[in-house]
DRENTORKOL-3810 file (N, C-alpha, C; in nm, 4 decimals):
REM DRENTORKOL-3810
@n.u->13.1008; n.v->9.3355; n.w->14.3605; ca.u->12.9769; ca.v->9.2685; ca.w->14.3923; c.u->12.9240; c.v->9.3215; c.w->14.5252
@n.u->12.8006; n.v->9.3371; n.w->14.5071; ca.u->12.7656; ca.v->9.4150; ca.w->14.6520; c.u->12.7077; c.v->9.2749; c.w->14.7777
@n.u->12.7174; n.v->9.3214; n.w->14.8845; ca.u->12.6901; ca.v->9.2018; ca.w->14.9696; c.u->12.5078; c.v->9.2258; c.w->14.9913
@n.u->12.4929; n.v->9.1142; n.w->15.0746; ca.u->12.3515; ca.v->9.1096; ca.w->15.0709; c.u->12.2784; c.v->9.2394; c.w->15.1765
@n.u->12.3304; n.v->9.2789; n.w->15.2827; ca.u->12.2587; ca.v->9.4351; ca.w->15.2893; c.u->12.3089; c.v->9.5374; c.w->15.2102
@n.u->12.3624; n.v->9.5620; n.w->15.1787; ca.u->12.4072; ca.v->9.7199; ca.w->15.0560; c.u->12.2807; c.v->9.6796; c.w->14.9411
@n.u->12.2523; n.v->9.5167; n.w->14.9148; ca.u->12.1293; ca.v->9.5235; ca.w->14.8511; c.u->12.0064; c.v->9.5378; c.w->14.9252
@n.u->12.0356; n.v->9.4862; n.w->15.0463; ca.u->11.8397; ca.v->9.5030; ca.w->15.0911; c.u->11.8182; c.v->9.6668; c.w->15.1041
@n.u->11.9528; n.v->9.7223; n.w->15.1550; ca.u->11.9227; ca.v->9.8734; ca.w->15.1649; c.u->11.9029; c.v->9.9556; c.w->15.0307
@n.u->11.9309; n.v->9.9066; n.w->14.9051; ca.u->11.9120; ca.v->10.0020; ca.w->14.8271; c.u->11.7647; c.v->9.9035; c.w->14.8195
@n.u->11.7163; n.v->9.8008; n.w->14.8024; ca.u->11.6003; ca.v->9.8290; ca.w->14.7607; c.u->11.4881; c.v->9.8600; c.w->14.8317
@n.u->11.5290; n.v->9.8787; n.w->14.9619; ca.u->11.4525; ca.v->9.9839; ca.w->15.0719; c.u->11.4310; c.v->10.0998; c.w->15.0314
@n.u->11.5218; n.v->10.1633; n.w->14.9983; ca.u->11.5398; ca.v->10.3146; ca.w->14.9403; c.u->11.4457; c.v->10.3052; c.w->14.8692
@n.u->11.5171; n.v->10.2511; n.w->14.7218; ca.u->11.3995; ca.v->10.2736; ca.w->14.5809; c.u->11.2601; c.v->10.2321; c.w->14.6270
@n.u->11.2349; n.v->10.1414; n.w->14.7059; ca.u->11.0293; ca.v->10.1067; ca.w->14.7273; c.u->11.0005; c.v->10.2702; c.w->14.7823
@n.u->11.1163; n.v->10.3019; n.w->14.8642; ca.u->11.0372; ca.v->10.3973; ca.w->14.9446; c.u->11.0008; c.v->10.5434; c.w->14.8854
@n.u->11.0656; n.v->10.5573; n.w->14.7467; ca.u->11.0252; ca.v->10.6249; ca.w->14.6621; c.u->10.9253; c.v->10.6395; c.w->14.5324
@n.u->10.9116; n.v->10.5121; n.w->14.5587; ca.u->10.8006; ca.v->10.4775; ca.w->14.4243; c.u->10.6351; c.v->10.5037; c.w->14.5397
@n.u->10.5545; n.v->10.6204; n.w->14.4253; ca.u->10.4198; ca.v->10.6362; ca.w->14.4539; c.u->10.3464; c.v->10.6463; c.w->14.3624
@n.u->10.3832; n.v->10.6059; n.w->14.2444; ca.u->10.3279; ca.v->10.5542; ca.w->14.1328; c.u->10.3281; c.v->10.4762; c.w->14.0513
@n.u->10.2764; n.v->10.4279; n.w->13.9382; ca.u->10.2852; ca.v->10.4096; ca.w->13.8353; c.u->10.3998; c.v->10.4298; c.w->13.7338
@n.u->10.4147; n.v->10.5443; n.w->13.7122; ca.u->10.5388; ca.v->10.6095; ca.w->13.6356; c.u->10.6616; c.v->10.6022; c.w->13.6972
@n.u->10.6554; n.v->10.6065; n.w->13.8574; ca.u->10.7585; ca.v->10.5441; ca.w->13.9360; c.u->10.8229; c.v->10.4252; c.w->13.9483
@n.u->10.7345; n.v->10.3341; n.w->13.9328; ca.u->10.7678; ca.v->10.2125; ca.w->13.9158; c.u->10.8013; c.v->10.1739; c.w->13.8248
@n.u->10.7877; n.v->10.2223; n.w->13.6946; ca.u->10.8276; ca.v->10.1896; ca.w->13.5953; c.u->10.9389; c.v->10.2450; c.w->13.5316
@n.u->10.9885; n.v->10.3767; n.w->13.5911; ca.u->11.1380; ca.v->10.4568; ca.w->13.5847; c.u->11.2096; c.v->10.3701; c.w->13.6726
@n.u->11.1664; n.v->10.3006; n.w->13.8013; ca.u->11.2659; ca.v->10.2553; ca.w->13.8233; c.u->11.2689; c.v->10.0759; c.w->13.8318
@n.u->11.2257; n.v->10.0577; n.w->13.7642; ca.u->11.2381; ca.v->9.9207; ca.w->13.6960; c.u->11.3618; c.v->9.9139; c.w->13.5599
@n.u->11.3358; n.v->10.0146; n.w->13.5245; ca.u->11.4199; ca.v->10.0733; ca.w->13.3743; c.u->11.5358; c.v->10.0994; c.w->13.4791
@n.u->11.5419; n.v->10.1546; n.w->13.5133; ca.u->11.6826; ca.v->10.1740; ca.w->13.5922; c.u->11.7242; c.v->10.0166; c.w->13.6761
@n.u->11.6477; n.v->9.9515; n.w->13.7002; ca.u->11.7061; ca.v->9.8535; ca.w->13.7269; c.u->11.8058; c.v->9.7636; c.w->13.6450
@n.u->11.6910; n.v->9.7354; n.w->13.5593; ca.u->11.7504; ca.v->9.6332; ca.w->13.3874; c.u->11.8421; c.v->9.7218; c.w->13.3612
@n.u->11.8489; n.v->9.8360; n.w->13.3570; ca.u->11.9872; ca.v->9.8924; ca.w->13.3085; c.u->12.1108; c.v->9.8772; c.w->13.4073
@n.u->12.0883; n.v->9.8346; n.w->13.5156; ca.u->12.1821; ca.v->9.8305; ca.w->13.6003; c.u->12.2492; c.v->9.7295; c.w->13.5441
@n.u->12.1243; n.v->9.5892; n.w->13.6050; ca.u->12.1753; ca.v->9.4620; ca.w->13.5571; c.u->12.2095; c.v->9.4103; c.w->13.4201
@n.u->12.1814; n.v->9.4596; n.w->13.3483; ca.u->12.1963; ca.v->9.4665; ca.w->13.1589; c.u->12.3068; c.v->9.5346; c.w->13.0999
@n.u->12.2982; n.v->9.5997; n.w->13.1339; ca.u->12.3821; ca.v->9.7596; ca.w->13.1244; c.u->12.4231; c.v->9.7318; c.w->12.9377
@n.u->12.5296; n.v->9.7373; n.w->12.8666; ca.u->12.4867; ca.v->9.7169; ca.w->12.7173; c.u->12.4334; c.v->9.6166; c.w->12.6328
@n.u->12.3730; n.v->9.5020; n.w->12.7418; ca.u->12.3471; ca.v->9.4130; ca.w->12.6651; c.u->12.1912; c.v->9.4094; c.w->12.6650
@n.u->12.1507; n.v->9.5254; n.w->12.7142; ca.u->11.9879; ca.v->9.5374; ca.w->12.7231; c.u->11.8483; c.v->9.5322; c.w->12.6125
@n.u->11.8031; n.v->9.4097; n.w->12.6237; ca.u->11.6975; ca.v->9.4056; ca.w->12.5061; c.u->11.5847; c.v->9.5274; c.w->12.5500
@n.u->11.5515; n.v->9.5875; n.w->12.5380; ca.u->11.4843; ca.v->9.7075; ca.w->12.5406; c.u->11.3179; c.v->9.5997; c.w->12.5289
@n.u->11.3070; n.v->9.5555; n.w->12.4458; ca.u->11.1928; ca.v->9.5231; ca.w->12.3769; c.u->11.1439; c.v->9.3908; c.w->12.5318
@n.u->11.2455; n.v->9.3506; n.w->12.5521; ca.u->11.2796; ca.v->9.2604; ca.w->12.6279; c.u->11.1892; c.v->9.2438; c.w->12.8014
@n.u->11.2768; n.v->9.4084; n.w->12.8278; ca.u->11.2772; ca.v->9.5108; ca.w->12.9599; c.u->11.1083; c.v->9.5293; c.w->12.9666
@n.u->11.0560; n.v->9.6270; n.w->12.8220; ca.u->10.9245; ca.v->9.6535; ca.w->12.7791; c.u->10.8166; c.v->9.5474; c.w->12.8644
@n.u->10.8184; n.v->9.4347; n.w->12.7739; ca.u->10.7025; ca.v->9.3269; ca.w->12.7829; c.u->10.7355; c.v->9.2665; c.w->12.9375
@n.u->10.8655; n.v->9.2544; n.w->13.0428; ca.u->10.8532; ca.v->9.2307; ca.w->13.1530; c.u->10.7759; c.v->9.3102; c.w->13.2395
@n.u->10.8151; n.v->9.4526; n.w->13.1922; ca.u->10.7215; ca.v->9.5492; ca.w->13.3236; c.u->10.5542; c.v->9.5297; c.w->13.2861
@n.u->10.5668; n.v->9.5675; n.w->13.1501; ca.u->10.4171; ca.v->9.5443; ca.w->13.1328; c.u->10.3513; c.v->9.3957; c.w->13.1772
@n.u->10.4584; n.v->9.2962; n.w->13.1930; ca.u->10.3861; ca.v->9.1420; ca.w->13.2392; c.u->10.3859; c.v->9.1846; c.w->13.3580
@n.u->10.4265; n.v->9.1809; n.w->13.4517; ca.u->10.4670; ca.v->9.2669; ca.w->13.5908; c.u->10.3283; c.v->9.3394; c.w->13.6273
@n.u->10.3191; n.v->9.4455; n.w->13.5703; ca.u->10.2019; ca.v->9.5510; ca.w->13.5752; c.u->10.0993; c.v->9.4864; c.w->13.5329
@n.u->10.0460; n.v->9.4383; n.w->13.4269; ca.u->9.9389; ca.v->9.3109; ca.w->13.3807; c.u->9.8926; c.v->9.2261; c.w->13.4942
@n.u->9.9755; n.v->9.1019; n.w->13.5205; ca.u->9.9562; ca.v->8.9991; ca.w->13.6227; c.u->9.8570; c.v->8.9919; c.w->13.7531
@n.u->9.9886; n.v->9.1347; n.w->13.8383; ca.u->9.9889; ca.v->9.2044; ca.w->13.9497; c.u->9.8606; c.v->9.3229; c.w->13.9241
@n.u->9.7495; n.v->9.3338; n.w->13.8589; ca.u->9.6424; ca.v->9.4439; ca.w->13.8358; c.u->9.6044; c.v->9.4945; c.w->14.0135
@n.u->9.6044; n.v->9.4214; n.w->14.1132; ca.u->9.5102; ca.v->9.4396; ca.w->14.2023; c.u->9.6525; c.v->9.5022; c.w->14.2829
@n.u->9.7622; n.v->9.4704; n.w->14.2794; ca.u->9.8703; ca.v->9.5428; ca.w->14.3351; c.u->9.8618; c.v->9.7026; c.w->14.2994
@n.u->9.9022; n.v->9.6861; n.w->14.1667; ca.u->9.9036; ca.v->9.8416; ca.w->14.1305; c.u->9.7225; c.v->9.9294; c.w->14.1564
@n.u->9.6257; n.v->9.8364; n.w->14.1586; ca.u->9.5304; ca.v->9.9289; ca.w->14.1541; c.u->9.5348; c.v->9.9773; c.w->14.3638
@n.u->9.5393; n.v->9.9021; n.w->14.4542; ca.u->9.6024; ca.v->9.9112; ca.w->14.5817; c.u->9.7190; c.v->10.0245; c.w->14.6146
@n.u->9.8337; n.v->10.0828; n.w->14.5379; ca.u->9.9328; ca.v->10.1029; ca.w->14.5092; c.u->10.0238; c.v->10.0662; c.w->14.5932
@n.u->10.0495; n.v->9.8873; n.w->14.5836; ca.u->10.1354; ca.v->9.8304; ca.w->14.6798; c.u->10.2612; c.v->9.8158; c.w->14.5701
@n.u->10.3327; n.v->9.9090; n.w->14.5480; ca.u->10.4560; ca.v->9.9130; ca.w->14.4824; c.u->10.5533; c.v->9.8405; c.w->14.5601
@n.u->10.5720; n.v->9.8134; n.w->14.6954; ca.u->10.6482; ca.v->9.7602; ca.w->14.7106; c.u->10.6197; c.v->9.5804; c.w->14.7174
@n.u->10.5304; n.v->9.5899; n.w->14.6814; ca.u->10.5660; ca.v->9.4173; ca.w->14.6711; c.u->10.5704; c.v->9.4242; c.w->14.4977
@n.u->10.5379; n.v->9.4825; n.w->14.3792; ca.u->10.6166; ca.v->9.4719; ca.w->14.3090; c.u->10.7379; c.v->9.5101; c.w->14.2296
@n.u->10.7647; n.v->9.6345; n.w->14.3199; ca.u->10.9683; ca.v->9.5665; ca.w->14.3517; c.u->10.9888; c.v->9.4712; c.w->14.3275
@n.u->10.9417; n.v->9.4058; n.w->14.4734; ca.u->11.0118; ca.v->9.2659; ca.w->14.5194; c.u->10.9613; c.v->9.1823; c.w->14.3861
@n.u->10.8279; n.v->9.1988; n.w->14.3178; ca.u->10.8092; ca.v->9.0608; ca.w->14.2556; c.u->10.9680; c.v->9.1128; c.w->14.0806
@n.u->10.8949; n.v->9.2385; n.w->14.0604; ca.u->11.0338; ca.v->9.2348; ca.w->13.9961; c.u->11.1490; c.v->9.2191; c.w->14.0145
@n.u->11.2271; n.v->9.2455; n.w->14.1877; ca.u->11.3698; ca.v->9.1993; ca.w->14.1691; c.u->11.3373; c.v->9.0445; c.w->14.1871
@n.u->11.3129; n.v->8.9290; n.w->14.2325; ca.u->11.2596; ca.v->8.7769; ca.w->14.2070; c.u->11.2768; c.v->8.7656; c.w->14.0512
@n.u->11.2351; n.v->8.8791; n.w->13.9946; ca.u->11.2469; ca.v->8.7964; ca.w->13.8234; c.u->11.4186; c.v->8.8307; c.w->13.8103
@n.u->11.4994; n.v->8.8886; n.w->13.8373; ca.u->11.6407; ca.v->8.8895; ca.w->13.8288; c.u->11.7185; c.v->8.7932; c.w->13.8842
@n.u->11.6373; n.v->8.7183; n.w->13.9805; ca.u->11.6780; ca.v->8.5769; ca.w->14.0493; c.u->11.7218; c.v->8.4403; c.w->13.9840
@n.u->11.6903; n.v->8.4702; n.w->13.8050; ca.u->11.6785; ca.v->8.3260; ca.w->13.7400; c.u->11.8229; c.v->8.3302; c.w->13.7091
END
């Protein structure tokens, strides 16, 4: 189990690499696969990013990827 900075630092890292669209969404997929790993509804993963990307329109049109990171790791919070 990782402690709570080994997580804030990796998700420092990953925001600081996302500058897109396609970025954000490779690594969203890499997330759920982290946390899922074989038990991953695919179909599941799908309709979250796209709710994510939907919702948040004025984020991604801004390209404030890093607040939805954050709003996607919050949905791993339940």
């Amino acid at each position: 189990m990782k402690n709570i900075i080994d997580f804030i630092n990796e998700a420092l890292l990953v925001e600081g690499e996302i500058k897109s669209e396609k970025d954000f969404r490779d690594a969203a997929k890499a997330k759920f696969e982290e946390v899922f790993g074989d038990e991953l509804d695919e179909k599941e993963m799908n309709d979250t990013i796209e709710g994510i990307l939907k919702d948040n329109a004025e984020l991604v049109e801004k390209g404030d990827w890093g607040a939805l990171i954050g709003i996607l790791n919050k949905s791993f919070a339940n």
